[in-house]
C-alpha positions as CSV (number, residue, x, y, z in Angstrom):
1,X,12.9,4.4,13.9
2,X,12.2,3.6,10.2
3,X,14.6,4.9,7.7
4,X,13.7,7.2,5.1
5,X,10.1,8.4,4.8
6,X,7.7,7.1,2.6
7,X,7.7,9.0,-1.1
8,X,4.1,10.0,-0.6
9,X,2.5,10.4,2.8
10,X,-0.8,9.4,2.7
11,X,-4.1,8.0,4.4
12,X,-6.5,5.0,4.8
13,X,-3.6,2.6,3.2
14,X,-3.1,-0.8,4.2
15,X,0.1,-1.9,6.2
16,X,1.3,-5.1,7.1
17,X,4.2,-7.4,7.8
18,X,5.5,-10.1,5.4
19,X,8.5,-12.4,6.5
20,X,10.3,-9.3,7.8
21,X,9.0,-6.4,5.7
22,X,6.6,-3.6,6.2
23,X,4.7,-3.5,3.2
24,X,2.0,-0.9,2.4
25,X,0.0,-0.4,-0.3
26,X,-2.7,1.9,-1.6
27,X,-4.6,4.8,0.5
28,X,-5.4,9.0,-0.6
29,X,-3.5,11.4,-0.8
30,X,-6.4,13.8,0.4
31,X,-8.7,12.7,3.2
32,X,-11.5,12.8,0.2
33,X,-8.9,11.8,-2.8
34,X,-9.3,9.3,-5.1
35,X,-7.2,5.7,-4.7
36,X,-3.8,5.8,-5.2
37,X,-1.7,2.6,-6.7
38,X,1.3,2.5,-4.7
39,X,3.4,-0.2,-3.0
40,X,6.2,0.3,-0.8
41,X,8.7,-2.0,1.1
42,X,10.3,-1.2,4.3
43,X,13.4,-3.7,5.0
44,X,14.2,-3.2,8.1
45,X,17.9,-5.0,7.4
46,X,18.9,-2.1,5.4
47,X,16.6,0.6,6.7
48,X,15.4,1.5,3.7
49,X,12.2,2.3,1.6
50,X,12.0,0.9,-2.2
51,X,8.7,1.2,-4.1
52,X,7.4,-2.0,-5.7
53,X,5.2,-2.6,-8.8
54,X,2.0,-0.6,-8.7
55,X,-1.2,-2.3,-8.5
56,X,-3.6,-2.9,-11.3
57,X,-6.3,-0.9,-9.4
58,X,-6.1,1.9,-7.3
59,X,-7.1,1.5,-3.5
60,X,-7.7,2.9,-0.4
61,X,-9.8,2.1,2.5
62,X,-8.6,-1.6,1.7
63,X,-7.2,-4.6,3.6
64,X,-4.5,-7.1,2.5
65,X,-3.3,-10.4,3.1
66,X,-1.2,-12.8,1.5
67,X,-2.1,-16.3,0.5
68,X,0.5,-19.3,-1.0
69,X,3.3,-16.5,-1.3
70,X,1.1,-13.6,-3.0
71,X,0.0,-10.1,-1.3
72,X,-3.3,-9.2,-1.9
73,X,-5.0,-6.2,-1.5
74,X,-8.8,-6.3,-0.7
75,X,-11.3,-3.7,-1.3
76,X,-11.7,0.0,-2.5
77,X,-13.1,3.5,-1.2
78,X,-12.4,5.2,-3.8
79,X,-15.8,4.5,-6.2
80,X,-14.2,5.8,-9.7
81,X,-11.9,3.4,-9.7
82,X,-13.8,0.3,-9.7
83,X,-15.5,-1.7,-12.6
84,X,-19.3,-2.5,-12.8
């Protein structure tokens, strides 16, 4: 069982491992909400949530991966917040 719940429950974020960490980023906080621009850790060591610096843009509907030691988050549902 994970520790403590996540600060902000949420849908159509990313999840994924890293080394031994849950990691997940982005998502709504309404099924039709705009992005939001968390990140949150899970360590499973010490069973415990801590949030992590927010991203530049706010996602959800995205994917992740990490490349060379950096996480990065792919792609964006939420329309008003992307740049033309």
């Amino acid at each position: 069982m994970l520790g403590r719940c996540l600060s902000q429950s949420r849908l159509k974020h990313v999840i994924f491992i890293y080394n031994i960490f849950h990691i997940t980023a982005g998502g709504a906080v309404l099924e039709d909400g705009d992005g939001i621009d968390l990140v949150q850790c899970y360590n499973p060591r010490t069973n415990q949530w801590v949030e992590l610096s927010k991203m530049l843009i706010a996602r959800s509907g995205s994917a992740a991966c990490v490349l060379n030691g950096h996480i990065y988050v792919i792609g964006n549902n939420a329309l008003s917040t992307c740049k033309y």
